[in-house]
N, C-alpha and C positions, 0 to 999 in steps of 0.2 A: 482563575478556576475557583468556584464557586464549591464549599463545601458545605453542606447541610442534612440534619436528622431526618428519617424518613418521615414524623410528623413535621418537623420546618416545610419538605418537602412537598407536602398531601396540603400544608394549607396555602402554599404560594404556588402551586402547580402554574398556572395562568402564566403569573411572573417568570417562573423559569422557561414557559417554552420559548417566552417573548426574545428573554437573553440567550437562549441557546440558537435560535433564529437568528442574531446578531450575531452569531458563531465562539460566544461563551461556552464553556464543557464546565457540565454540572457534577459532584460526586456525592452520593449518599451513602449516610452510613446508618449503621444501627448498632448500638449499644458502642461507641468508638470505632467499630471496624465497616472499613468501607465495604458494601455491598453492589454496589452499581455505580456504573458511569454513564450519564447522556452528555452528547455532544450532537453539534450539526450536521446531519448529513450529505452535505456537500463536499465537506471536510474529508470525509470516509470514500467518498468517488472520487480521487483523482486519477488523472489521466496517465500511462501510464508514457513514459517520454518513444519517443519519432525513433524507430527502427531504422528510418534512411538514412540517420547521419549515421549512425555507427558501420548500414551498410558501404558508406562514402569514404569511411576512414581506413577501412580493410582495405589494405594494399596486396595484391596479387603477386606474386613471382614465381618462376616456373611453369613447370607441366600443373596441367587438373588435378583434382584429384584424383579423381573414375583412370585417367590417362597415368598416373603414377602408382596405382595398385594395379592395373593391368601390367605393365611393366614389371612390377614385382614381382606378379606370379609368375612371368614368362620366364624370368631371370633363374627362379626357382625351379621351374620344369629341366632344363638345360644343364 
């Protein structure tokens, strides 16, 4: 991670989009305190992991649900 002054920054601009294309994350500051962060955006979209295996892992047993609140209620009317 690449830190540099907002003038460093304004005279290498070129430079950094180059490294941050290479998936380098830039931070700039001004007066010592950090004001900004670029980074790659691809880095920023990832995919968000497969719904099916976790559908795969949930093991079933018993009645439904829908079929096990029905029952409840009936339980309760009685």
């Amino acid at each position: 991670m690449k830190q540099l002054s907002v003038r460093e920054a304004r005279a290498q601009f070129c430079t950094l989009i180059d490294a941050i294309s290479h998936g380098e994350t830039v931070v700039i500051t001004r007066h010592g305190r950090k004001i900004a962060g670029l980074f790659p955006l691809h880095d920023a979209k990832k995919k968000l992991p497969s719904m099916k295996k976790f559908r795969e892992s949930i093991k079933i047993s018993g009645d439904s649900l829908s079929k096990t609140v029905i029952n409840q209620r009936n339980e309760e009317r009685y």
